[in-house]
C-alpha positions as CSV (number, residue, x, y, z in Angstrom):
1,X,19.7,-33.4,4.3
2,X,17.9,-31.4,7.1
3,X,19.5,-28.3,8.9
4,X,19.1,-30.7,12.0
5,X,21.6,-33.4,10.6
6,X,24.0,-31.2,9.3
7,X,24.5,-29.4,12.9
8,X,24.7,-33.1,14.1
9,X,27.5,-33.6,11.3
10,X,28.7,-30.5,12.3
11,X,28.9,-31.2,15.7
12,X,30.1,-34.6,15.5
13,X,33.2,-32.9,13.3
14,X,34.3,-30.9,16.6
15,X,34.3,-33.5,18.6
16,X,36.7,-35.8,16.1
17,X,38.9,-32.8,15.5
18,X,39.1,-31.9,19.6
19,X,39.9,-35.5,19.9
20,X,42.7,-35.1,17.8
21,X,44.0,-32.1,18.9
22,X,44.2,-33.7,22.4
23,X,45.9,-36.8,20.9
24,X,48.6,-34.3,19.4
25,X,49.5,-32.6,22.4
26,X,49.9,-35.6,24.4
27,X,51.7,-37.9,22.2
28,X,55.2,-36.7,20.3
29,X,56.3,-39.9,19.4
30,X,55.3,-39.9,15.8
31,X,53.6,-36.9,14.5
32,X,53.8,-37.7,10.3
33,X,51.2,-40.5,11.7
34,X,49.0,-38.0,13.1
35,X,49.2,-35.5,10.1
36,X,47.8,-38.3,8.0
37,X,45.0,-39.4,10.0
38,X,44.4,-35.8,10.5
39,X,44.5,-34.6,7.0
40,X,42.3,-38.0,6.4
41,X,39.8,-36.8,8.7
42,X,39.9,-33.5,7.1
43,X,39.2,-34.8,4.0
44,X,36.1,-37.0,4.8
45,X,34.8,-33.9,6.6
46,X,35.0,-31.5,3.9
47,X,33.8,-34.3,1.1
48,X,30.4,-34.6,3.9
49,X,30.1,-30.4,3.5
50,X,30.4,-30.7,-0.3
51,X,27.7,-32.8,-0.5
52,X,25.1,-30.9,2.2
53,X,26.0,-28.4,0.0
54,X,25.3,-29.8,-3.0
55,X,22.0,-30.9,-1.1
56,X,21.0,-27.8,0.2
57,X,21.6,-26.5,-3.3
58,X,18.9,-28.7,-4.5
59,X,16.6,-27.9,-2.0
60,X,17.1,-24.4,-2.5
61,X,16.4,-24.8,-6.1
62,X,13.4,-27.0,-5.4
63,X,12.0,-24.1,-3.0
64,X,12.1,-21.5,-5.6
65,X,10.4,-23.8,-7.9
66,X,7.8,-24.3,-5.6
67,X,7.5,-20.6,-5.3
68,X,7.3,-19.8,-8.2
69,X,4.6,-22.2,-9.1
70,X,2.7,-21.1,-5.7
71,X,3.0,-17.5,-7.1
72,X,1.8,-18.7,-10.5
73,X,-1.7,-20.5,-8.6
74,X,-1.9,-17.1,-6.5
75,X,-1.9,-15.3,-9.5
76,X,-4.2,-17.8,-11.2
77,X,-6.6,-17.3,-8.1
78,X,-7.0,-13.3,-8.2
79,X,-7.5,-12.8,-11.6
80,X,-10.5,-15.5,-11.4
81,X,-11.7,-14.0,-7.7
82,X,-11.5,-10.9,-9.3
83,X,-13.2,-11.0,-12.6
84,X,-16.1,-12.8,-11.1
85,X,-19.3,-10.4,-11.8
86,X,-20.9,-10.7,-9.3
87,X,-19.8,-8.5,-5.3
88,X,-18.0,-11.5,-3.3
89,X,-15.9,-10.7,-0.4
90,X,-13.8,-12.5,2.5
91,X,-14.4,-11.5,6.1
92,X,-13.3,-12.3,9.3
93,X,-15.7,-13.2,12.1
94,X,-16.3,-9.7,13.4
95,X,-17.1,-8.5,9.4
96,X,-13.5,-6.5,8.9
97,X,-13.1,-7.3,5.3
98,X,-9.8,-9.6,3.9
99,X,-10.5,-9.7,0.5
100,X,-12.9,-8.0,-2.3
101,X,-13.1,-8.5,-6.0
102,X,-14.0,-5.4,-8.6
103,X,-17.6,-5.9,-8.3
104,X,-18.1,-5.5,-4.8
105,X,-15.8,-2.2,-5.2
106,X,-17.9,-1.3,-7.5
107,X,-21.0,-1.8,-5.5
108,X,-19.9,-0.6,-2.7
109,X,-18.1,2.4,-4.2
110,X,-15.1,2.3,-3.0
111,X,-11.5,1.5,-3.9
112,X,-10.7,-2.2,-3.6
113,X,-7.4,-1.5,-2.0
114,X,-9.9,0.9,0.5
115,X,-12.0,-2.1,1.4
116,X,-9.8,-4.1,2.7
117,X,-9.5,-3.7,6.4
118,X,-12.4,-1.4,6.8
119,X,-15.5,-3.6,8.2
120,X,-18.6,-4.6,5.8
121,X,-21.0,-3.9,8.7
122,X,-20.3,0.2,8.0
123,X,-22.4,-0.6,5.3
124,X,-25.6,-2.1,6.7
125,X,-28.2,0.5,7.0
126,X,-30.2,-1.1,10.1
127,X,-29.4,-2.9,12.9
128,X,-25.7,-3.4,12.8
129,X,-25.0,-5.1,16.3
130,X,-27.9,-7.6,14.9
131,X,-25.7,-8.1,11.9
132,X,-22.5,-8.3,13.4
133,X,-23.7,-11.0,16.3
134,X,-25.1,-13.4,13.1
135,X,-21.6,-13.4,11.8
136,X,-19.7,-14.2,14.5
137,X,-22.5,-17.0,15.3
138,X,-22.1,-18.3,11.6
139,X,-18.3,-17.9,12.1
140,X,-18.3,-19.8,15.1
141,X,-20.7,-22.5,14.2
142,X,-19.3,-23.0,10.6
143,X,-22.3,-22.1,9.5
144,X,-24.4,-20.3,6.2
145,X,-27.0,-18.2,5.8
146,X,-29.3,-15.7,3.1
147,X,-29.7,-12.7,4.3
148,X,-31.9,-9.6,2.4
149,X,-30.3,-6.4,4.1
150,X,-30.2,-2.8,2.9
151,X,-26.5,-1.5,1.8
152,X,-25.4,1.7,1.6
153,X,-22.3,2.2,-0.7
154,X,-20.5,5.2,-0.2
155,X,-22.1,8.6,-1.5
156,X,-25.0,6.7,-2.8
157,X,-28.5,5.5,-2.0
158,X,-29.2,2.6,0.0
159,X,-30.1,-0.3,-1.7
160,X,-31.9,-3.8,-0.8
161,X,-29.0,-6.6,-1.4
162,X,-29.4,-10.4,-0.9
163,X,-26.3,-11.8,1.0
164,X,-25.5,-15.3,0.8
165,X,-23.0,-16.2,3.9
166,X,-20.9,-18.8,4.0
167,X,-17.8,-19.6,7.2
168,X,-15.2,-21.8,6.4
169,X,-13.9,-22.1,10.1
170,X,-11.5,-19.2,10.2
171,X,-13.9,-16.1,7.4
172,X,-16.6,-15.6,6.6
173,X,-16.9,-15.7,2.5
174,X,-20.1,-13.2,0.8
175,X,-22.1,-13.1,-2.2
176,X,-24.0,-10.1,-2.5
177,X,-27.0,-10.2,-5.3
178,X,-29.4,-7.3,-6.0
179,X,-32.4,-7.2,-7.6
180,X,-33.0,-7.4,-11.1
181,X,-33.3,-3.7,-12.3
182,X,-36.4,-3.1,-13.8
183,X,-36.9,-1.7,-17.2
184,X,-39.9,0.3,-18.5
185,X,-41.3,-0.3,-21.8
186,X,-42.9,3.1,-23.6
């Protein structure tokens, strides 16, 4: 039963018991009638709350199911976003970063829980406004794009990255790829 139909219940239960009342104070001729109809009406109306209540019970236990299971698939979904190797994050349109996994801490240098909310442009070594008026474009067209820019992660040297861009409507979702490192043979 819905919230709605339960105020209509409810409301339709103040209107019997007003009509009752009314009948009580104008007629005197046989009140034991009145009791009983009264305490009959009573009745049904309190059997109709036991059972909302019993429904809202179930509902209630139902909810917390479901929470529990949408906690579990949350759950589920950070520890694969975040064990992924390689940098990904989440931005909005104008680059302030939603979410970041290990990796791109890592790259970047910087706390994941420090990440979030600070924008990815901060990183980009040239041309930021350039950078920033792609994403929004991509953002706004739903679009994707590879993009090789230089990154520089906090207290280190800049570095050339490959960014793969992708918008799904609302952010902007990043995988950042660098270059093989090279090894020397002796």
């Amino acid at each position: 039963m819905t919230v709605d139909a339960l105020e209509l219940q409810l409301a339709a239960a103040l209107q019997r018991y007003h009509t009752l009342q009314r009948r009580a104070e104008s007629q005197s001729k046989d009140p034991g009638a009145l009791a009983l109809r009264t305490l009959a009406e009573l009745g049904t109306a309190l059997e109709e709350l036991r059972v909302t209540q019993e429904q809202l019970m179930e509902n209630r236990r139902r909810t917390e199911e479901l929470q529990q299971e949408l906690a579990a698939q949350c759950a589920k979904y950070w520890e694969f976003f975040d064990g992924m190797p390689v940098p990904y994050l989440v931005t909005r349109p104008d680059t302030t970063i939603v979410e970041v996994n290990r990796a791109a801490a890592e790259l970047f240098n910087v706390s994941q829980r420090f990440l979030a909310g600070k924008t990815l442009s901060v990183f980009i070594c040239e041309d930021r406004s350039n950078f920033l008026e792609e994403s929004v474009r991509l953002a706004r067209e739903e679009a994707s794009a590879e993009w090789q820019v230089k990154l520089r992660p906090r207290e280190r040297a800049p570095l050339a990255v490959s960014m793969s861009v992708r918008s799904d409507g609302v952010n902007l979702r990043w995988v950042v790829r660098q270059p093989p490192a090279v090894s020397v043979l002796g």
